[in-house]
C-alpha positions in Angstrom: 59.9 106.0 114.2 61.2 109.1 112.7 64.2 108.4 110.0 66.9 110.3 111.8 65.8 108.3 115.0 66.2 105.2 113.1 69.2 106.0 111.6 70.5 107.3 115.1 69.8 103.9 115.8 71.0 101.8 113.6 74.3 103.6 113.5 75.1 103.3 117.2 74.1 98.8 117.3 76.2 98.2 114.4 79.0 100.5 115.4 78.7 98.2 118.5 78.7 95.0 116.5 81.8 96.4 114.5 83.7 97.0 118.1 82.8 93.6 119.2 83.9 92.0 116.5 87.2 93.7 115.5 88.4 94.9 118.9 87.2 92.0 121.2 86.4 88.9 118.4 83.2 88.7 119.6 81.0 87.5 117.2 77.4 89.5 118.7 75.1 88.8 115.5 74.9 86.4 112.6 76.4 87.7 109.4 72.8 87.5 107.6 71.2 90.0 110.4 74.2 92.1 110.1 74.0 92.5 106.3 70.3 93.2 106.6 70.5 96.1 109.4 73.3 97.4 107.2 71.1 97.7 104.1 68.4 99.2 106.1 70.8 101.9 107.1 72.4 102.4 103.5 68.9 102.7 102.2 67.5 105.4 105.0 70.9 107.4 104.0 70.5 107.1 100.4 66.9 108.7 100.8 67.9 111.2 103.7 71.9 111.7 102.5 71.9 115.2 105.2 70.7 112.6 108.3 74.2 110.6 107.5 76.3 110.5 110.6 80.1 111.1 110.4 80.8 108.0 111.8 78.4 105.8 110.1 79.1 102.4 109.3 78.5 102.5 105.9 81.6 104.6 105.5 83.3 101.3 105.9 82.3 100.0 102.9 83.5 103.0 100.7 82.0 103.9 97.2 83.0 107.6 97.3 84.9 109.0 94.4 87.6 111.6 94.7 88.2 113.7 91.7 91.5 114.6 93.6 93.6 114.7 96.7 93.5 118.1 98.9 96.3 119.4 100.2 96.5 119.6 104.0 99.0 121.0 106.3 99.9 118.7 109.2 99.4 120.7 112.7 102.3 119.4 114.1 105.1 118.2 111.3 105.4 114.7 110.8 109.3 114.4 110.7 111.8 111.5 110.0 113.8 109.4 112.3 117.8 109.1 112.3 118.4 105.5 111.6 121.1 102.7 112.2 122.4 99.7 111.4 125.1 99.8 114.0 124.1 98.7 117.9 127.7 101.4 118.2 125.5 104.2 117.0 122.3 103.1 119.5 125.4 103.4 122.5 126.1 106.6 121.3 123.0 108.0 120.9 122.0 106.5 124.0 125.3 108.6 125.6 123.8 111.8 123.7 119.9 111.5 125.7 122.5 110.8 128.7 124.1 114.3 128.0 120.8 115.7 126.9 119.6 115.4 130.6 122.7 115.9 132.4 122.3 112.6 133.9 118.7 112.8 135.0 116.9 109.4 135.1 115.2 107.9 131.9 113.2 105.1 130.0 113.2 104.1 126.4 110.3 102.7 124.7 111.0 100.2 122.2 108.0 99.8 119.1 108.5 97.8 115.8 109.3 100.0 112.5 106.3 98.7 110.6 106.9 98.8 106.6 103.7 100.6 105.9 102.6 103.8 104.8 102.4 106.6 107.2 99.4 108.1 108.5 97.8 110.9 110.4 94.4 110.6 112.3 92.2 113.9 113.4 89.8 113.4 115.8 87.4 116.7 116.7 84.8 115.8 119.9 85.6 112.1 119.3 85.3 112.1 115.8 87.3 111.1 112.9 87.2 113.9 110.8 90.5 113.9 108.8 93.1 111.0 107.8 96.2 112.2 105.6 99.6 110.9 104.6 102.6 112.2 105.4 103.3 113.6 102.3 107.1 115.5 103.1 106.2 115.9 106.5 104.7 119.2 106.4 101.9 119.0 103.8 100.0 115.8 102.6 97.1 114.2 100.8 93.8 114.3 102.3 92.8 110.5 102.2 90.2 111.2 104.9 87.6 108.5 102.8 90.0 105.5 102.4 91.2 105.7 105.9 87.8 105.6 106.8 87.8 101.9 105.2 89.9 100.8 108.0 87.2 99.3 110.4 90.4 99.2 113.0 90.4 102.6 113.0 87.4 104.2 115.3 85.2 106.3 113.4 83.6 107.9 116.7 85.4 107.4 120.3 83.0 106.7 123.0 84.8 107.7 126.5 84.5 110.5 128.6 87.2 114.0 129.3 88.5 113.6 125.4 90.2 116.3 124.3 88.6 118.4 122.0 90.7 118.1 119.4 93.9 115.7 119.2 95.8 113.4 116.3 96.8 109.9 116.3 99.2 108.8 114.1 100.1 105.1 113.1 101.2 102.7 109.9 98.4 102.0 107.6 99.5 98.4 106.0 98.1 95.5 104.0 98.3 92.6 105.8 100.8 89.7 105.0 97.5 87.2 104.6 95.8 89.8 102.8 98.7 90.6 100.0 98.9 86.7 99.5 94.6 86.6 99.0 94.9 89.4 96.2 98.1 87.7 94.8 96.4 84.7 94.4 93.3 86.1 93.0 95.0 88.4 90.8 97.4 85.2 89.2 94.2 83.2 89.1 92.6 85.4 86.8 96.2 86.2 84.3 96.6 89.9 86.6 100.2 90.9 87.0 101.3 90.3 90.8 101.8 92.9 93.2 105.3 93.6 93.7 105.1 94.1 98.0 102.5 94.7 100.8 104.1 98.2 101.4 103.9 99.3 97.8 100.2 98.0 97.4 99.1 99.7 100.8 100.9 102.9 99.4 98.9 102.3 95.9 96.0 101.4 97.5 95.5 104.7 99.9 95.9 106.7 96.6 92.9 104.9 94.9 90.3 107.8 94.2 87.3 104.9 94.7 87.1 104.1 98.1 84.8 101.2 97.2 88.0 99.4 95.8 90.1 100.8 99.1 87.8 99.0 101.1 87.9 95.7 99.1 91.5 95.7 100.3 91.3 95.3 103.4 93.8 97.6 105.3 94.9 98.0 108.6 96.5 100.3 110.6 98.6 100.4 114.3 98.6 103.3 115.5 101.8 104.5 117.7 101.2 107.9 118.5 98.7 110.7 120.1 99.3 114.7 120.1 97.8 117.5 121.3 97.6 121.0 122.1 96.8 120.2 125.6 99.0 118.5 127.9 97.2 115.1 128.1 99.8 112.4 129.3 103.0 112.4 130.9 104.6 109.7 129.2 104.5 107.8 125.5 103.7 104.7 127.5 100.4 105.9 129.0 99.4 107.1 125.6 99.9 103.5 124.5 97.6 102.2 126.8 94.7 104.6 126.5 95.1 104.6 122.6 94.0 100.9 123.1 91.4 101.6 126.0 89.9 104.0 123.3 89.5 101.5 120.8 92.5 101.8 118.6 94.5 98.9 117.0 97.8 99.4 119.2 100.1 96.6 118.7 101.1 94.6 121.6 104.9 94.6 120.6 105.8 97.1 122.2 107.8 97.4 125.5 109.4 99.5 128.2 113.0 99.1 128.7 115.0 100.6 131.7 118.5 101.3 129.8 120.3 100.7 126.5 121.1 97.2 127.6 117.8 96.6 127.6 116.8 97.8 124.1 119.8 95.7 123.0 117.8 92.4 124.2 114.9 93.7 122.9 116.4 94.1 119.5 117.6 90.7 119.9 114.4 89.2 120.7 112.6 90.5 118.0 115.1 89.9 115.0 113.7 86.4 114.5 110.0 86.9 116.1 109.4 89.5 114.3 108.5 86.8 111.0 105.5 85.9 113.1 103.6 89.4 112.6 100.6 89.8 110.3 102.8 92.6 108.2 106.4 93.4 107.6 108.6 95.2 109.8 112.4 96.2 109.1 113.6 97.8 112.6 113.2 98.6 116.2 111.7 102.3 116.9 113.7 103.6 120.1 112.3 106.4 121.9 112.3 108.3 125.2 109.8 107.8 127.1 108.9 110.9 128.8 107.0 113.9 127.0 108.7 116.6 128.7 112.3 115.0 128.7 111.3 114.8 125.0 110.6 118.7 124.9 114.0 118.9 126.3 116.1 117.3 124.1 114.2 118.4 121.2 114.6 118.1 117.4 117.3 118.7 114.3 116.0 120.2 111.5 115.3 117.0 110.1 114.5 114.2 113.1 113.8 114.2 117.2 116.5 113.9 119.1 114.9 112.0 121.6 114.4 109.1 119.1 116.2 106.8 117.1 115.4 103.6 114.5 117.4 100.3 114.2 117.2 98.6 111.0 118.1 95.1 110.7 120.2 93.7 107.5 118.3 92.5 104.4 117.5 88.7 105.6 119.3 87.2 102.8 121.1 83.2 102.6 123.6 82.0 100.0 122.8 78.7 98.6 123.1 76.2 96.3 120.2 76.3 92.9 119.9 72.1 92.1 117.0 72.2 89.7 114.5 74.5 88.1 110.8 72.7 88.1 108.1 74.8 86.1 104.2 75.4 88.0 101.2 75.6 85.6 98.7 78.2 86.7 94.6 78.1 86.0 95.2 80.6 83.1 98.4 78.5 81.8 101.1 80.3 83.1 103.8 78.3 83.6 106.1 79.8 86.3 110.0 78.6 87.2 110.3 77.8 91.0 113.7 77.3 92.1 114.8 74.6 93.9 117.5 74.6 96.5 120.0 73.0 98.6 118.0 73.7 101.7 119.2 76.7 104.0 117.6 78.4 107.4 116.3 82.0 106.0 114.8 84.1 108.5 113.8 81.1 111.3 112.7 78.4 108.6 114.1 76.0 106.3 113.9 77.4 102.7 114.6 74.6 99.6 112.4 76.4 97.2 112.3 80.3 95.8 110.3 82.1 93.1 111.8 83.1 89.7 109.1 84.5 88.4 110.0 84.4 84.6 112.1 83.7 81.6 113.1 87.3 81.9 113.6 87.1 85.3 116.0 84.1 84.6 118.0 85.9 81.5 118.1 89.6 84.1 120.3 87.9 86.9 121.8 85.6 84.5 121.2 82.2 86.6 122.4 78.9 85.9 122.1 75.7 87.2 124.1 75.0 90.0 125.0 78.4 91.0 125.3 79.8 94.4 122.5 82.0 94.3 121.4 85.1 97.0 117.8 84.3 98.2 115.9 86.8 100.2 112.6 87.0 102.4 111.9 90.2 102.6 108.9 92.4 101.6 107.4 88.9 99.9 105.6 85.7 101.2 107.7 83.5 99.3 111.8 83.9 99.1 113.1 85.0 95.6 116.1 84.5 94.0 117.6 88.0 94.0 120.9 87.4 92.2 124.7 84.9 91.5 127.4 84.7 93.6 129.9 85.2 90.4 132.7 84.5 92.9 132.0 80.9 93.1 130.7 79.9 90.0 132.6 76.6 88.2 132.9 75.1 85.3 130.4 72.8 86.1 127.8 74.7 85.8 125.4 74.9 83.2 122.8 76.9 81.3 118.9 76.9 82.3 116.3 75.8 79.3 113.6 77.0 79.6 110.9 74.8 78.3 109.0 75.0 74.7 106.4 72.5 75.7 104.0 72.5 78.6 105.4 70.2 81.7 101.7 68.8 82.3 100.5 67.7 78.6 103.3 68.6 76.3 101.5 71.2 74.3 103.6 74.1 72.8 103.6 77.0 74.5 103.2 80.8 73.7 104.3 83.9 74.2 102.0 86.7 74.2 103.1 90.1 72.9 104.1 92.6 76.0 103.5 89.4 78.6 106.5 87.7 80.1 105.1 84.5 81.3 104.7 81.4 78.3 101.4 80.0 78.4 99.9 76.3 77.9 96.6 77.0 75.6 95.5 73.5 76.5 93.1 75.5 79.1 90.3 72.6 78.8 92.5 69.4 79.2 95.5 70.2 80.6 95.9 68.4 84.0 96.8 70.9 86.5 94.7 73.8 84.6 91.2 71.5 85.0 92.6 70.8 88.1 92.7 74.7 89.4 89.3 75.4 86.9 87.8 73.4 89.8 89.4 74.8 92.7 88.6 78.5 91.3 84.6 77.1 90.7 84.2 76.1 94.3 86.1 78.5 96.1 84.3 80.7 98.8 83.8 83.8 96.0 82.4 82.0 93.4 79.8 78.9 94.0 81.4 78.2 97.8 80.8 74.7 97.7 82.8 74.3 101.1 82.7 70.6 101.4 85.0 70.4 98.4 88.9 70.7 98.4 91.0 70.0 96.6 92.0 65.9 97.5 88.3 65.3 96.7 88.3 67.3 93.6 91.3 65.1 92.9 89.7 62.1 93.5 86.8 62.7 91.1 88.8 63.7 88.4 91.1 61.1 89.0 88.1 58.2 88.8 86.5 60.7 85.5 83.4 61.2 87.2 84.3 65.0 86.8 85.6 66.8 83.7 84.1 70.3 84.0 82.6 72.0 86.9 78.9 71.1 85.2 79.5 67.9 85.8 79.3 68.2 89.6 75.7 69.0 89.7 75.4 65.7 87.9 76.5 63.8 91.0 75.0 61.2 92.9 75.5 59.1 96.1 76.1 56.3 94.3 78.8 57.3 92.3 80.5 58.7 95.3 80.2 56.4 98.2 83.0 54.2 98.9 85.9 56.5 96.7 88.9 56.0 98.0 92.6 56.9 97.2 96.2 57.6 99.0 98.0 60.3 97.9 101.8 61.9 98.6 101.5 64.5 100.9 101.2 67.8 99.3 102.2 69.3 97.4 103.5 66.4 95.4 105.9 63.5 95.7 109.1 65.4 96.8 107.9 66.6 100.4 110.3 65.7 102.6 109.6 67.5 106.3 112.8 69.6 106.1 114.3 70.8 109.9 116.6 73.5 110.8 119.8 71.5 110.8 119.0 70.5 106.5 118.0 66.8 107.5 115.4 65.3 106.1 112.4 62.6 106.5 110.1 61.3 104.0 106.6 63.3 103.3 103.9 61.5 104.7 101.0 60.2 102.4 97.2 61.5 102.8 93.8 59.8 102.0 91.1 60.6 100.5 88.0 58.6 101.3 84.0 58.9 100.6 82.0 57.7 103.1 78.2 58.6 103.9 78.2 61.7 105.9 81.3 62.9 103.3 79.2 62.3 100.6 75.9 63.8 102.2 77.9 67.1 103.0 79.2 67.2 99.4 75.9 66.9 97.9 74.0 69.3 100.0 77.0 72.0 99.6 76.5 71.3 95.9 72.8 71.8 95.7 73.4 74.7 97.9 75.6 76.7 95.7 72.9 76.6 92.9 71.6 79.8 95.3 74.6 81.7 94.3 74.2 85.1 92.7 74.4 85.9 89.0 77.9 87.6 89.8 79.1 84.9 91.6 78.5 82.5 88.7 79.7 84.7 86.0 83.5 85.2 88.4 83.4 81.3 88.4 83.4 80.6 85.4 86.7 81.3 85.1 87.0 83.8 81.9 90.8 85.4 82.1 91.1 89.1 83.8 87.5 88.4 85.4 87.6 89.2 89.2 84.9 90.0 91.3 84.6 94.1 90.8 84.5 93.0 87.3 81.8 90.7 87.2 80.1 92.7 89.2 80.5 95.6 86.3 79.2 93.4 83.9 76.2 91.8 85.6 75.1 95.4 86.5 75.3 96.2 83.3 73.7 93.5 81.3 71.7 91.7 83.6 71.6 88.3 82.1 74.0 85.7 80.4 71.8 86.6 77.1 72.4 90.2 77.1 76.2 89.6 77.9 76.6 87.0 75.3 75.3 88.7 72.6 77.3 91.9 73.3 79.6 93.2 71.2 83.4 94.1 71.7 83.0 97.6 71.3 79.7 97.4 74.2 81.9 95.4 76.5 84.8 97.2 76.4 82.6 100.8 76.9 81.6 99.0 80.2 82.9 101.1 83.3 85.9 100.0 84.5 86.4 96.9 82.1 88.4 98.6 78.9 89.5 96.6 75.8 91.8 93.8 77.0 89.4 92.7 79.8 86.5 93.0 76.7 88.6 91.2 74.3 88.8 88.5 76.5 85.0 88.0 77.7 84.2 88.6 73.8 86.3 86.0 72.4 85.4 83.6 76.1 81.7 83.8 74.7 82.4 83.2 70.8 83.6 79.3 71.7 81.3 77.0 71.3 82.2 74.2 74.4 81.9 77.5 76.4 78.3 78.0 75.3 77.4 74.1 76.3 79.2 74.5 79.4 76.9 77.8 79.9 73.8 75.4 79.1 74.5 72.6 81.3 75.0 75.1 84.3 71.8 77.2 83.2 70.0 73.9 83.0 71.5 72.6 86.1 69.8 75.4 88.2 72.5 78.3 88.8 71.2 81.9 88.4 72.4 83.8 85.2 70.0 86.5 85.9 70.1 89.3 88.1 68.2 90.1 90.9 68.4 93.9 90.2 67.7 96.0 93.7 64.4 98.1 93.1 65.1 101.8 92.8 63.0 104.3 94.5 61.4 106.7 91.7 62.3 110.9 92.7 60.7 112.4 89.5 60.3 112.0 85.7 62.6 114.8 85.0 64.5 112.6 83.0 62.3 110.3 81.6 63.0 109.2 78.0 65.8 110.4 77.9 69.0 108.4 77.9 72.8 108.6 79.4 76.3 107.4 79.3 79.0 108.7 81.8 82.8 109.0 81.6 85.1 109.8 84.1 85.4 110.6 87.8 82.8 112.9 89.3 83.1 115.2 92.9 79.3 114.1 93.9 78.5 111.0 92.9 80.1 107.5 92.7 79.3 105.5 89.5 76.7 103.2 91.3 75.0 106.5 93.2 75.2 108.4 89.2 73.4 105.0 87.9 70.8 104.9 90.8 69.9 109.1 89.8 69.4 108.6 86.2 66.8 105.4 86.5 65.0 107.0 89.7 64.8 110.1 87.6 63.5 108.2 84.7 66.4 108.0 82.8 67.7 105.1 80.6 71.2 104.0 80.9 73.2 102.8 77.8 76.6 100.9 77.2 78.0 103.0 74.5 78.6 105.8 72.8 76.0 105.6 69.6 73.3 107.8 67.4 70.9 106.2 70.5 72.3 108.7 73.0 71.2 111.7 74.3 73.8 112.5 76.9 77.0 112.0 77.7 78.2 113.1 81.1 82.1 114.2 81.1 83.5 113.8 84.5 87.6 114.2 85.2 89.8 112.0 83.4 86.9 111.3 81.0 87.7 108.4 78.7 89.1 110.4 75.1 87.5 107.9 72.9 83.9 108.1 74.2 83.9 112.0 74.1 85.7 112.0 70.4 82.9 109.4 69.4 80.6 111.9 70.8 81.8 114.6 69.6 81.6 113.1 65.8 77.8 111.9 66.3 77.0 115.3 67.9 75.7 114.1 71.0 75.3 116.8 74.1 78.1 116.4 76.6 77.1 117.8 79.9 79.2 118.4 83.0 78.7 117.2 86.2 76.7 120.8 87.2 74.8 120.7 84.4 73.6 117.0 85.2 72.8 118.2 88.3 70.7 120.7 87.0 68.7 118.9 85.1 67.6 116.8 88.1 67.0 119.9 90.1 69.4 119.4 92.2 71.3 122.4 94.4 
C-alpha cells in the first residue's frame, strides 16, 4: 500500500475510534491497538510530513511550538453581553425585545454563562482550519494548534450540504475533575497550586507547546454557528445540528416561551448548576430567532437581542471552631479550617482551605471568628475574610505551629516559599504514608490493587517501610491481615445533613484474604514492566512530574548517567532549570536514596530506557555535536532531537569546550549563549540549522 493510502487510512479509523469514544462512549478498540495504529500513523508522517492531513489525529496529541501568536481579525466581531444581577433589569429588557418588535411573537433561549475562555472555531469544506481567542473582540490570538488538542472539538465534519465556510464559537474550559488532577499532582510534587479552572484554561491556551496544552486536557461547549449564508432560522436549530455535527453542545440549555419562563429557569439552575463538570456564574438569555435578532440589532458595545444574569458570589457566614494542620508528601503542612457547619451552595460545608501562615496573618483570622467562606471558582470552600462586626472578646489568636503535628520535628521555612515544611520526609507518618500512595498511583508503577486502607494496613503491621519493600512481599505475610479503621478521612467524620445534624462516621475494614492477596501480588509483579520514566516520576524526588521525568530519561537514558550528573548538566536540561536540578542533584547525593535505588534495580524495575530507533536521513552531520536554546518556528524540541541523531549528529547537555553548535532559537536561554559566547562556540539560527541538513 502506497504511504498516502495508508495514511488516508489510518487517519479516517482512528478519527472514527476518537468519535466513538468521545461523542458516543463507545469504547470500539482496546487502548493497546489504539496506541499502536497511532504510532504507525505518527511514524508514516514523520517520514512523509507533506502527506499529513489537516485533520489528523496526531494533532491531538500536540508537540508543535509557536514562536508567537498571530494576530487575526475575527469575521464577524465577537462582542460582549450587557449583564445583570437584578431579575428587574431581565423584566425590562424583556419589555425592550417587546418594543423592539412592536409586539410581534417571540422565544428566548436560555444557555449557562460558562467561566471559561472564549473561543472562535473556523471551519473551510468541513475543516478546522483556524481557532482564536477573543482577544477585544475584533482581533485575537491565533491558537489554531492548542485548540486542536481539544478531541471535543471536530477536526473534520463528516455530513453532507456544509457550508463552505462558517464559525462556531463556544467556551474552552478545564474541567472541574481535571483542575483538581493537576492540583493534586502539582502539591504532590512541592508545585504552587493553580489559583482557578478559568485562569489555568486562559494560561493554558497561551502555552506556545502544544504538547503541554494537550496534557491538560481541555474542553470546550460550543454555543454558537455563523455564516455568510443564511443557514438556520433560529439559534435553537443551530443547537441541535451543532450536536448532530459532532460538536460538544451542552445539554443545559432550553427554550422558554416568555420572561416568566426564563425566571424558572434561572431558578432551576442556581443550585444545579454545582453539578456541571466546570464552573458557571449566570444564565445567557437570548432571542431566539435570527432575523428578529437582525432586527433588534446591536449597541456599540453588546446585542440587543441578548442579555446575561449573574448570580451573587455563593458565599455563607459561619462560625471558625479550630484550625487542624494536613501534612503533604513533600512536608507541607497546610491549615484547614474547621467550621460550625453551614449549607454553601447545596451541601453541608464544616471545613475550608487556608492555605497558609500568610494566608492566616492577610485576612487577620482568629479563632472563633465569624468568618466569610466561599465556593466559587475552587473545588474546596476558602475562607475569604472576618466579619469584624461580630467579633468578641472571646476570641483569640491562631498559633501556628513550630513543630510537625505527625512526629514533632521542627519545621522550616524556606526562603520565598510560604508553606513550613516537616524535613522528616523518610519517617514521618502521613509523609511515608503519601510516599506510598504517589509509588502506586496509576502514573508511576500503577499497582491498582493497592489503596490506600491496604497500604495502611502494611505499614501499620511494619511489613512495609519504603516502597522497595513491596516487591519483597509474600502470601504468607499477607493472608489473613485484618484491621477496622474510622471512616475516612479520620476519626471526626460525622455524616453531616443539610439541617447541621449529625451522626457518627462509620468504621471501614480492611481485610486480606486469598483472591485480595493474589491480586496484590500479581499487580505488584506487574508493575515491574513499568517504563524507565514511570519509575524515575515514582520515586518521589520534589518538583518531578511526569513532563519532567520524561526530560530527564530522554536525556540520560539510565539511572547511572543521571546519577552521576552534575548540577550544572541537570539544570542545562530542556525545560528543567536550576531549582528543579538542585533538587534531583541533592535527591541523588543521599545515601538511603542510593540503597532504595538498589533494592528497586535489584528488585526488577527498569532504570534504562528503551530509546525509539531513529530512522537515519544522511551523515550531513555526523561527528559533529549540538545543544539548542529556545523556541523554534519549525521544529518542536523532540522533532529538533530526532534531525540531529538521524542526520548523524551527537546531542549534548551543556554548554562546554565539547560543542560544536549551539542553536539560538527565540527566547534563547542568556546563560547558555553567554557561556557560548566566552568558549567561542558557533551559534547558528534556526535557518542556518536548516541548511546544514539541506533542508528548503
Amino acid at each position: 500500500m502506497l504511504p498516502q493510502d495508508r495514511i488516508q487510512e489510518l487517519t479516517s479509523q482512528l478519527n472514527y475510534y476518537n468519535d466513538q469514544y468521545y461523542q458516543h462512549s463507545q469504547s470500539v478498540i482496546d487502548d493497546f491497538t489504539f496506541d499502536k495504529l497511532l504510532a504507525e500513523l505518527q511514524s508514516l508522517e514523520q517520514q512523509y510530513p507533506e502527506l499529513t492531513l489537516p485533520d489528523s489525529p496526531t494533532l491531538r496529541v500536540g508537540g508543535t511550538i509557536s514562536k508567537e501568536f498571530h494576530t487575526v481579525y475575527h469575521r464577524f466581531p465577537m462582542l460582549s453581553l450587557g449583564n445583570t444581577y437584578s431579575e428587574a433589569d431581565l423584566t425590562e429588557f424583556d419589555a425592550r425585545v417587546r418594543k423592539g418588535l412592536n409586539g410581534e411573537a417571540f422565544e428566548y433561549i436560555c444557555e449557562q454563562k460558562f467561566d471559561g475562555v472564549a473561543l472562535s472555531m473556523t471551519y473551510e469544506n468541513g475543516v478546522l482550519v483556524q481557532g482564536a481567542t477573543r482577544g477585544d473582540g475584533v482581533r485575537g490570538d491565533d491558537i489554531t494548534n492548542n485548540i486542536r488538542t481539544i478531541r471535543s472539538v471536530p477536526l473534520r465534519i463528516n455530513a453532507g450540504q456544509l457550508p463552505a465556510l462558517f464559525e462556531v464559537r463556544g467556551e474552552g474550559f478545564l474541567p472541574l475533575a481535571e483542575f483538581e488532577r493537576i492540583n493534586k499532582e502539582r502539591e504532590d510534587i512541592g508545585e504552587p497550586l493553580l489559583a482557578n479552572p478559568r485562569n489555568a484554561a486562559s494560561g493554558t491556551f497561551k502555552q506556545q507547546d502544544s504538547g503541554a496544552v494537550a496534557k491538560r486536557r481541555l474542553d470546550c461547549y460550543l454555543y454558537s454557528f455563523l455564516s455568510e449564508e443564511s443557514v438556520f432560522d433560529t439559534h435553537e436549530e443551530s443547537l441541535l445540528q451543532l450536536a448532530d455535527w459532532g460538536f460538544n453542545v451542552s445539554p443545559t440549555w432550553e427554550k422558554c416561551a416568555d420572561i416568566e419562563a426564563v425566571m424558572s429557569y434561572i431558578a432551576q439552575w442556581e443550585t444545579k448548576r454545582f453539578t456541571l463538570p466546570l464552573n458557571t456564574d449566570g444564565i445567557v438569555i437570548k432571542v431566539n430567532r435570527y432575523d428578529q435578532q437582525r432586527e433588534l440589532g446591536y449597541t456599540a458595545k453588546s446585542p440587543r437581542w441578548a442579555i446575561a444574569y449573574k448570580y451573587k458570589t455563593v458565599a455563607a457566614t459561619t462560625t471558625l471552631n479550630s484550625v487542624s494542620y494536613q501534612v503533604g508528601r513533600t512536608g507541607a503542612v497546610t491549615p484547614v479550617a474547621h467550621l460550625t457547619p453551614v449549607l454553601l451552595a447545596g451541601t453541608v460545608v464544616k471545613r475550608a482551605s487556608l492555605h497558609n501562615a500568610n494566608e492566616i496573618a492577610r485576612l487577620g483570622i482568629m479563632l472563633g471568628d465569624t468568618v466569610f467562606v466561599e465556593k466559587g471558582g475552587e473545588i474546596i470552600p476558602k475562607v475569604t475574610g472576618v466579619d469584624l462586626s461580630k467579633r468578641s472578646e472571646a476570641v483569640l489568636p491562631i498559633e501556628y505551629p513550630t513543630h510537625c503535628p505527625a512526629c514533632g520535628t521542627e519545621l522550616v521555612r524556606r526562603e520565598k516559599e510560604a508553606h513550613f515544611y516537616c524535613t522528616n520526609e523518610k519517617h514521618c507518618p502521613p509523609q511515608r504514608q503519601a510516599r506510598f500512595e504517589h509509588f502506586i498511583q496509576r502514573r508511576a508503577m500503577n499497582i491498582e490493587s493497592l489503596g490506600e486502607g491496604k497500604i495502611e494496613l502494611l505499614i501499620d503491621r511494619g511489613l512495609v517501610e519504603t516502597p522497595a519493600d513491596l516487591y519483597e512481599l509474600t502470601s504468607e505475610k499477607l493472608l489473613g491481615l485484618q484491621k477496622t479503621y474510622p471512616a475516612a478521612p479520620g476519626p471526626a467524620s460525622p455524616v453531616l445533613h443539610e439541617d447541621g445534624s449529625e451522626e457518627p462516621g462509620k468504621t471501614r475494614t480492611v481485610k486480606f484474604g486469598q483472591k485480595t492477596v493474589d491480586n496484590i501480588l500479581s499487580a505488584i509483579d506487574r508493575s515491574k514492566s513499568q517504563s524507565f520514566a514511570n519509575v524515575l516520576f515514582a520515586l518521589g524526588i520534589r518538583y518531578v512530574g511526569n513532563t519532567t521525568a520524561d526530560r530527564l530519561v530522554d536525556y540520560f537514558g539510565s539511572i547511572g548517567a543521571l546519577m552521576a550528573a552534575p548540577l550544572e548538566t541537570l539544570a542545562g536540561v530542556p525545560d528543567v532549570g536550576p531549582r528543579i536540578a538542585e533538587s534531583v542533584y541533592l535527591w541523588f547525593q543521599d545515601d538511603e536514596n542510593r540503597r532504595y535505588i538498589e533494592r528497586l534495580r535489584a528488585a526488577g524495575l527498569t532504570f534504562v530506557s528503551e530509546r525509539k530507533e531513529v530512522a537515519q536521513e544522511s551523515e550531513s552531520l555526523a561527528g559533529k555535536t549540538f545543544l539548542y536554546t529556545g523556541t523554534f518556528a519549525n521544529f518542536s524540541r523532540e522533532a529538533l532531537e530526532e534531525r540531529i541523531a538521524a542526520n548523524g549528529g551527537r546531542l549534548l547537555s551543556g554548554v562546554s569546550k565539547k560543542l560544536n553548535y549551539l542553536i539560538v532559537g527565540e527566547n534563547a536561554g542568556p546563560s547558555k549563549v553567554q557561556k557560548a559566547q566566552q568558549l567561542n562556540v558557533t551559534q547558528l539560527t534556526e535557518d542556518e540549522f536548516m541548511a546544514m541538513l539541506g533542508s528548503e
